[in-house]
NUVOKOL-196572 format. One record per residue: residue number from 0; residue in three letters; x, z, y of N, C-alpha, C in turn. Coordinates in steps of 0.05 Angstrom, whole numbers, always signed. Layout:
! residues N
{rec NUM,'ala',{X,Z,Y},{X,Z,Y},{X,Z,Y}};
...
END
This chain:
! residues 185
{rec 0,'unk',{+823,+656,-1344},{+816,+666,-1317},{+813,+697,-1319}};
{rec 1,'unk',{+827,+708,-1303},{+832,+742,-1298},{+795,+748,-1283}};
{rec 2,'unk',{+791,+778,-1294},{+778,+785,-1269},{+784,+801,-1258}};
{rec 3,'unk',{+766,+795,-1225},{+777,+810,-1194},{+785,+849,-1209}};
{rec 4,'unk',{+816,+849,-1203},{+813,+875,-1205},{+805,+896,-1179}};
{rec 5,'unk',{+791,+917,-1184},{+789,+934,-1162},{+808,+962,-1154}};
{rec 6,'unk',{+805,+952,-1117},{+824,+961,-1108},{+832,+987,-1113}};
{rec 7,'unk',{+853,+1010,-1120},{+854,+1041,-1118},{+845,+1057,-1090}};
{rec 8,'unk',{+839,+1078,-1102},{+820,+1096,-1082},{+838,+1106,-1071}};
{rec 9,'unk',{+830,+1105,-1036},{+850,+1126,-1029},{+850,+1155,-1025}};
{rec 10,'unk',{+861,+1166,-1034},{+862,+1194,-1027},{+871,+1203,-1008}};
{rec 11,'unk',{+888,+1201,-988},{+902,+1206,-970},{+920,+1197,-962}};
{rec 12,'unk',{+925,+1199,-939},{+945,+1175,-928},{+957,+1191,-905}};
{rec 13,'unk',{+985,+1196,-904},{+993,+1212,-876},{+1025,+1195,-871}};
{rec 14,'unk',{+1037,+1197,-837},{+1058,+1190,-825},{+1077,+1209,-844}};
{rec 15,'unk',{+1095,+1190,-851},{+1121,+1203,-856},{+1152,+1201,-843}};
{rec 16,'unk',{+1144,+1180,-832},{+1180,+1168,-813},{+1154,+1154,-787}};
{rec 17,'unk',{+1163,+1142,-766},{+1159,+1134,-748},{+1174,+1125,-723}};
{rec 18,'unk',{+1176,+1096,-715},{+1199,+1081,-697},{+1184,+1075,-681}};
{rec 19,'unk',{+1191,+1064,-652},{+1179,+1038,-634},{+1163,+1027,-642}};
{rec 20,'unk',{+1175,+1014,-674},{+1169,+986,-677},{+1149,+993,-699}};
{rec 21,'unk',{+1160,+1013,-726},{+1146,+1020,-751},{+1135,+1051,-755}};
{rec 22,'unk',{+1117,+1045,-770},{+1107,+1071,-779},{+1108,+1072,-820}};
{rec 23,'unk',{+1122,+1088,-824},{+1119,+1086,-851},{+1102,+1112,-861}};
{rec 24,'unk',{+1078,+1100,-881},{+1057,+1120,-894},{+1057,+1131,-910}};
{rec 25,'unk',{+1052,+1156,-928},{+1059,+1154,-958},{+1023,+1157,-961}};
{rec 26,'unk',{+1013,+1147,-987},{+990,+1132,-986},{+987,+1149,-1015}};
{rec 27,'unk',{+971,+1163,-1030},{+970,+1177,-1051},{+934,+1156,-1062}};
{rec 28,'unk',{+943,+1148,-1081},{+918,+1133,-1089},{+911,+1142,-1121}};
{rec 29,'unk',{+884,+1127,-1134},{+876,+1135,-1158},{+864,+1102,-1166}};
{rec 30,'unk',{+881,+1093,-1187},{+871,+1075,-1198},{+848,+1068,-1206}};
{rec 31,'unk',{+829,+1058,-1226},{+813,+1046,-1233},{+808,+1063,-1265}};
{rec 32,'unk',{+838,+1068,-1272},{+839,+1077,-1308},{+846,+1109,-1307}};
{rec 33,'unk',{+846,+1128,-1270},{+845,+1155,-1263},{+878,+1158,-1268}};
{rec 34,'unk',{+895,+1136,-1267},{+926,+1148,-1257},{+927,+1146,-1225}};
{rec 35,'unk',{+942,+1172,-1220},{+949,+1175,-1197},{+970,+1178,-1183}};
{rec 36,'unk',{+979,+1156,-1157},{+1001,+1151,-1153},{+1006,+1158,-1119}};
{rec 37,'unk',{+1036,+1161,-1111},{+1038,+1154,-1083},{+1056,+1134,-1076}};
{rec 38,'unk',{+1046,+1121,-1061},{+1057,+1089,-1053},{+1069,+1099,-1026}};
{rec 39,'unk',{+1092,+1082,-1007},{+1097,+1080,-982},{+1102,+1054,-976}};
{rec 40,'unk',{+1087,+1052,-949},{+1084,+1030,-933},{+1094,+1020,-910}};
{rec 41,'unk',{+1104,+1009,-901},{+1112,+1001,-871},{+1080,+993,-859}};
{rec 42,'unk',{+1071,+1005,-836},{+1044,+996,-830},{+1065,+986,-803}};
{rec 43,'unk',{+1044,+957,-798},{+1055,+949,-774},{+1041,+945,-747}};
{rec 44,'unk',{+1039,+941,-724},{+1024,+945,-710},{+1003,+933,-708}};
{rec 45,'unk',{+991,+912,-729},{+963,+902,-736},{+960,+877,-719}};
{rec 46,'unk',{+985,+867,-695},{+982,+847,-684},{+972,+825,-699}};
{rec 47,'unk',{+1003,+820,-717},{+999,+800,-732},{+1025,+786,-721}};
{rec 48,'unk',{+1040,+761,-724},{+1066,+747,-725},{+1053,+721,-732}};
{rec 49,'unk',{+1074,+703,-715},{+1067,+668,-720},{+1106,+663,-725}};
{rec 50,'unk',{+1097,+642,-737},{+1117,+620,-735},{+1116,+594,-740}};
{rec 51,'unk',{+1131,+582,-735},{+1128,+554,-719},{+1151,+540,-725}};
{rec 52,'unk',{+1140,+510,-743},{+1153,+496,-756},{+1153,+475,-736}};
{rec 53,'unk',{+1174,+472,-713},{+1169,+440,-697},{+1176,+419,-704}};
{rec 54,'unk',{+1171,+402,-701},{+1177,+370,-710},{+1184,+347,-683}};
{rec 55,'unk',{+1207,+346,-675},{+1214,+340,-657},{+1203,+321,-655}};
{rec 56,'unk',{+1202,+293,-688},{+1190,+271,-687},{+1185,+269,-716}};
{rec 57,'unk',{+1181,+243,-726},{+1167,+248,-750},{+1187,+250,-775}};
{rec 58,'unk',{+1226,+254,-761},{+1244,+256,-783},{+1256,+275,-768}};
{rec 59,'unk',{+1266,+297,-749},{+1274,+312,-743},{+1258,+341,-741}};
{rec 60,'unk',{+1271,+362,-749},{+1266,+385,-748},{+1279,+403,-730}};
{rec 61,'unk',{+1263,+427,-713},{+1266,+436,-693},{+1273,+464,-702}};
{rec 62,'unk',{+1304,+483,-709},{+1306,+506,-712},{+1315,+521,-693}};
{rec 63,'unk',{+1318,+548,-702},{+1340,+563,-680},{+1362,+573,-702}};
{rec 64,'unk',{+1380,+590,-685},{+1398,+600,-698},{+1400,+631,-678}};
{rec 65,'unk',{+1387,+652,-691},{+1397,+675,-678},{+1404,+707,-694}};
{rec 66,'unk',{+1411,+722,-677},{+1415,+748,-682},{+1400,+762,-700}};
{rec 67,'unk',{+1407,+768,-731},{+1390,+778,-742},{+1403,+814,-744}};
{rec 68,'unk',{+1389,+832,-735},{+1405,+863,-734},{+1396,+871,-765}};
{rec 69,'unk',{+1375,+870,-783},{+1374,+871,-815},{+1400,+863,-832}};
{rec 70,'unk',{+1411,+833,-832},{+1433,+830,-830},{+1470,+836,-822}};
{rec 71,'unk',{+1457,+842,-790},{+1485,+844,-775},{+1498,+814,-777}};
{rec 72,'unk',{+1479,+784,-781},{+1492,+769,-768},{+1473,+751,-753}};
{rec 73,'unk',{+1485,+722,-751},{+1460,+702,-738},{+1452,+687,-771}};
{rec 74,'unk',{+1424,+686,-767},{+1407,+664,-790},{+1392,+642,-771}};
{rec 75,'unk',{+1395,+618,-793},{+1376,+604,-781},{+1351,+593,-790}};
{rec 76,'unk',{+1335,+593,-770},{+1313,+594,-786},{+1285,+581,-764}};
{rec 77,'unk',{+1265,+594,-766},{+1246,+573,-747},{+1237,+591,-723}};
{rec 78,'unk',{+1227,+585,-704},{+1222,+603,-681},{+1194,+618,-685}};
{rec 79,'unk',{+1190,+642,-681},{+1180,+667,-697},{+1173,+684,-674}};
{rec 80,'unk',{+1155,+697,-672},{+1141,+723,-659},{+1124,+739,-664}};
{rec 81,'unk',{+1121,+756,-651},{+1092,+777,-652},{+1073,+769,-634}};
{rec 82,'unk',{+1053,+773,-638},{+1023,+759,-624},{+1023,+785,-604}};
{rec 83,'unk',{+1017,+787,-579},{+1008,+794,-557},{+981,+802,-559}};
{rec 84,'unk',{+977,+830,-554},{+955,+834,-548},{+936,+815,-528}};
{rec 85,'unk',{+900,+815,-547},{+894,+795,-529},{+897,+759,-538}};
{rec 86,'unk',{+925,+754,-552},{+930,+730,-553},{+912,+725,-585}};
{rec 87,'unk',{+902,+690,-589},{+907,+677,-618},{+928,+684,-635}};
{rec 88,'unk',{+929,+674,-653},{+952,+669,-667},{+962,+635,-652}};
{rec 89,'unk',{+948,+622,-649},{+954,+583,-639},{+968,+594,-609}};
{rec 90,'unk',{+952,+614,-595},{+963,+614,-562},{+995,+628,-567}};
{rec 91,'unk',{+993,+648,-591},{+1014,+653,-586},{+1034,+638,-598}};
{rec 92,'unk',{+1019,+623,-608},{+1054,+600,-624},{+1065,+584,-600}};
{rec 93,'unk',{+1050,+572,-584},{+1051,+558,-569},{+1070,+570,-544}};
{rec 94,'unk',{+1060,+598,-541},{+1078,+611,-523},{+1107,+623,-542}};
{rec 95,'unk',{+1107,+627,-559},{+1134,+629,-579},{+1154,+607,-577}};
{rec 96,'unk',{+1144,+588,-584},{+1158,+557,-572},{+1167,+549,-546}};
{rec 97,'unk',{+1151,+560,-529},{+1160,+552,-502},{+1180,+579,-500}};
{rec 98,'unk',{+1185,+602,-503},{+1203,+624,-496},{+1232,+612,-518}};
{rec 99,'unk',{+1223,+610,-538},{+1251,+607,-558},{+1262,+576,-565}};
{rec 100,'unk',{+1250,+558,-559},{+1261,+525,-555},{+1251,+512,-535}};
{rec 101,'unk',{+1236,+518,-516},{+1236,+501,-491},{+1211,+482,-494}};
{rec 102,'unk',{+1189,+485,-510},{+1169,+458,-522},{+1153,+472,-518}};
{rec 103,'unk',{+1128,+456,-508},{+1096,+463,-523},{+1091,+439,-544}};
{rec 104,'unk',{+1065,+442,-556},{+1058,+434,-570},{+1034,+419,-564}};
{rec 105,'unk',{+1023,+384,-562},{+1000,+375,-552},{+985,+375,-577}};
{rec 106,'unk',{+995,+390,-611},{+987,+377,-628},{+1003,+399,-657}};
{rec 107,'unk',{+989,+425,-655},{+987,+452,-669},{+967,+456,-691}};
{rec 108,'unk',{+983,+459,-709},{+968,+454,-743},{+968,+476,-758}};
{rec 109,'unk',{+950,+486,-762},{+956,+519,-782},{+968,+505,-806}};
{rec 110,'unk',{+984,+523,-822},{+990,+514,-850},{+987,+532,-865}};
{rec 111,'unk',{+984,+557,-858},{+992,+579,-884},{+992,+606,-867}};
{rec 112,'unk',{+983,+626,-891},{+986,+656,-877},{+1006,+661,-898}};
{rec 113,'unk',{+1030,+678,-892},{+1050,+691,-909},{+1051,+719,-902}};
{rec 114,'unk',{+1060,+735,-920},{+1064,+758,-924},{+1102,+765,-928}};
{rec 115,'unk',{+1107,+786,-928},{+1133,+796,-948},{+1132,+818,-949}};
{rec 116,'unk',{+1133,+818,-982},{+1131,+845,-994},{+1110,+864,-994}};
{rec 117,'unk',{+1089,+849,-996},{+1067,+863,-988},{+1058,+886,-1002}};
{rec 118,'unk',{+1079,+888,-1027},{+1088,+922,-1036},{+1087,+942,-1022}};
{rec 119,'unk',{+1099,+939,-1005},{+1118,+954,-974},{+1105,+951,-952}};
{rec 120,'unk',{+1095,+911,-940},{+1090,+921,-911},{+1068,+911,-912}};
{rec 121,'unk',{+1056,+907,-886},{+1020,+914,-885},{+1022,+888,-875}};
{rec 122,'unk',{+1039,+875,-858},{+1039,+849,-834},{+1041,+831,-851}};
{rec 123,'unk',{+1022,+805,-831},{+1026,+779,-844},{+1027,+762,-830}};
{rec 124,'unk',{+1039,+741,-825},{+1046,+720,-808},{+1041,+689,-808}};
{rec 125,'unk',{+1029,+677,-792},{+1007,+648,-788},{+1031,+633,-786}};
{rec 126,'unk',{+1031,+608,-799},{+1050,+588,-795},{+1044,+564,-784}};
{rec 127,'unk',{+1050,+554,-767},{+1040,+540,-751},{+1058,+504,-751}};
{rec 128,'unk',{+1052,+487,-753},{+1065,+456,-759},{+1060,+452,-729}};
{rec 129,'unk',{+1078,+445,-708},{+1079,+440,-677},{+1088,+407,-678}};
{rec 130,'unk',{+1077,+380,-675},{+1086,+364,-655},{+1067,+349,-639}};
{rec 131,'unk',{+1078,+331,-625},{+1072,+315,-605},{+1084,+338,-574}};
{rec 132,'unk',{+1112,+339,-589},{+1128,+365,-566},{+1125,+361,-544}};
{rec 133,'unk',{+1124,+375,-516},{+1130,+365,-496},{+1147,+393,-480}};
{rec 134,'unk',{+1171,+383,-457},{+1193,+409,-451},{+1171,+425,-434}};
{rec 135,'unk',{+1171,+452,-438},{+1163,+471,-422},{+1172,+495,-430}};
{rec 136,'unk',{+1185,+502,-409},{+1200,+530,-416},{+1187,+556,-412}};
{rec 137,'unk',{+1192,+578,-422},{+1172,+609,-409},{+1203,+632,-410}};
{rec 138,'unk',{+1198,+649,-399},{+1224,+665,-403},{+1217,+685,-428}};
{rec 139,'unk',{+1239,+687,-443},{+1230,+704,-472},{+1250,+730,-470}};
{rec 140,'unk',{+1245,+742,-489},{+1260,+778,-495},{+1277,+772,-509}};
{rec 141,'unk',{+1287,+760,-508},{+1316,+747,-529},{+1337,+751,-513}};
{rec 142,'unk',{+1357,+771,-521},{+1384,+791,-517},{+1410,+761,-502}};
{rec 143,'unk',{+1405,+747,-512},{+1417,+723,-501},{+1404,+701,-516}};
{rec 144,'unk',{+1408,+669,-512},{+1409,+650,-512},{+1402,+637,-542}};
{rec 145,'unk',{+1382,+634,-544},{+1385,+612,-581},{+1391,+596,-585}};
{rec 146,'unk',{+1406,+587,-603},{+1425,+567,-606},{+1393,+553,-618}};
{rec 147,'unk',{+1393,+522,-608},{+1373,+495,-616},{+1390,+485,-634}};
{rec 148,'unk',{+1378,+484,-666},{+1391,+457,-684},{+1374,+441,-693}};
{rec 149,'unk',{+1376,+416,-683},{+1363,+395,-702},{+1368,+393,-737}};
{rec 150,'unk',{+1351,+387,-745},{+1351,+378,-779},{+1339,+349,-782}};
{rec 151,'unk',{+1350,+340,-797},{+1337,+318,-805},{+1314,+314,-836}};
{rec 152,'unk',{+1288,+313,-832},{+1274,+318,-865},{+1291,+292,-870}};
{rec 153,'unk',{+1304,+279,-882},{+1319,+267,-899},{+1333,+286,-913}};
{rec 154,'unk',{+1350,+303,-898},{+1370,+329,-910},{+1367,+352,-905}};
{rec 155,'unk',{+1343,+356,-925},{+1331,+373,-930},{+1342,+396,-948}};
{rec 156,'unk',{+1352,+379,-967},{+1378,+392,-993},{+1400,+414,-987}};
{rec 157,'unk',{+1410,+394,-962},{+1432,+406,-944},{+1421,+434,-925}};
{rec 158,'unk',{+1402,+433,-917},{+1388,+458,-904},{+1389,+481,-920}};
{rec 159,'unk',{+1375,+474,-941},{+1368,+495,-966},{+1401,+503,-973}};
{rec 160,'unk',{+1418,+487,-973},{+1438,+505,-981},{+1458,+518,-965}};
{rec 161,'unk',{+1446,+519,-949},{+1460,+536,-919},{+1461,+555,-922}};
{rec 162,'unk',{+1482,+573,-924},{+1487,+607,-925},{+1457,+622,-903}};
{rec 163,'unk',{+1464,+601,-875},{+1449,+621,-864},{+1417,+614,-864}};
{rec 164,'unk',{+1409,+596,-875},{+1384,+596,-882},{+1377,+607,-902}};
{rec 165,'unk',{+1369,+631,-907},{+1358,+641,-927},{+1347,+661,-927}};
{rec 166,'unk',{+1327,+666,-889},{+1305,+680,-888},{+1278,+664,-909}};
{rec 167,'unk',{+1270,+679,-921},{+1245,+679,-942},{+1225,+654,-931}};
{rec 168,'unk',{+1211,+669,-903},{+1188,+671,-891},{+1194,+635,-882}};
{rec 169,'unk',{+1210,+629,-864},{+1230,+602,-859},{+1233,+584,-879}};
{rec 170,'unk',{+1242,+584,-905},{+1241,+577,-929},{+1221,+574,-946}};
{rec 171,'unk',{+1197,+582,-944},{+1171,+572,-959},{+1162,+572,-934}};
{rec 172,'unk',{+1157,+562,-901},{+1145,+556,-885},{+1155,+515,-891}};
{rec 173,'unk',{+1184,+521,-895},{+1198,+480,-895},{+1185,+472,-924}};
{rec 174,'unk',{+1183,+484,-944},{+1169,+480,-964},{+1142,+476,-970}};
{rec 175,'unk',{+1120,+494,-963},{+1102,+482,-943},{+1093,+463,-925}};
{rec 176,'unk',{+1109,+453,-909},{+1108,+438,-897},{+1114,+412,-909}};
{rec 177,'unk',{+1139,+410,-925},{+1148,+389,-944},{+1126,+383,-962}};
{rec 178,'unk',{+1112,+399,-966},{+1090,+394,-998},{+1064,+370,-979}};
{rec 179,'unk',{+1054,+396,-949},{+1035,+382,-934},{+1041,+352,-924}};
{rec 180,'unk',{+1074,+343,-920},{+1084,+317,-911},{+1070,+294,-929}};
{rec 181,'unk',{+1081,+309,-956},{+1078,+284,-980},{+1047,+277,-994}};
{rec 182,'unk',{+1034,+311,-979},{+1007,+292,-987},{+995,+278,-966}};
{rec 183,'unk',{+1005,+271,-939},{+1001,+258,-916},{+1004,+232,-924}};
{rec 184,'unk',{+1028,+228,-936},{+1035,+195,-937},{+1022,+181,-961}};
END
């Protein structure tokens, strides 16, 4: 058993690039053993992000397939947002679902907080297990139309080896979920 190490001091912290969407920091810190370093960060707007694993029924899975601009193509993967000022993380899954597949949820399960790269970015994102679906639609900011794919957890194998599944966050969210299934039954 490790012990808790403590965190580096900061020394200063200032804007160095800045978008819409990101702000990147350079962060000058002092370790614990007096080395001193500068780190940069993507800080993100502190909302926070959900995503949302649906379950159409208790052997079908509920994805999308859209536009990823990081890439320059479409991935598929699970329906995903930023929390709304004001909103939960649960209100906003719920409204994520109804804008990007047409569902609410009578029956929303936290599973997990994830990160990526938390080298780099500051944001972390609530994962959310959705069924007992029911259709309700909301209008969403989506450039056009998301393609709906069913999965089947039987072929599960077959998912995983999909070129275009192979957002991170999507991929240990079905894993996750797969681990929580099997200690259900």
């Amino acid at each position: 058993m490790s012990k808790e190490k403590q965190a580096p001091q900061i020394l200063s912290r200032r804007v160095v690039a800045q978008s819409r969407l990101m702000r990147v920091e350079a962060v000058d810190l002092k370790f614990s053993n007096g080395e001193q370093r500068q780190f940069e960060r993507m800080k993100g707007s502190g909302r926070g992000a959900v995503m949302i694993v649906p379950c159409m029924d208790d052997d079908t899975l509920l994805l999308i397939r859209e536009y990823a601009a990081g890439l320059h193509d479409y991935q598929l993967g699970f329906p995903k947002g930023l929390i709304d000022q004001g909103e939960t993380p649960e209100q906003a899954a719920q409204r994520e679902l109804k804008e990007e597949v047409g569902y609410g949820s009578h029956e929303l399960e936290f599973l997990m907080e994830l990160s990526l790269a938390p080298q780099f970015f500051s944001a972390k994102m609530s994962v959310f297990v959705a069924r007992d679906l029911y259709p309700e639609s909301l209008p969403g900011d989506e450039p056009e139309p998301l393609e709906k794919v069913t999965w089947s957890i039987g072929d599960i194998d077959n998912l995983l080896a999909q070129p275009d599944f192979s957002e991170a966050r999507s991929v240990a969210a079905l894993l996750m979920f797969l681990r929580n299934q099997a200690g259900e039954r």
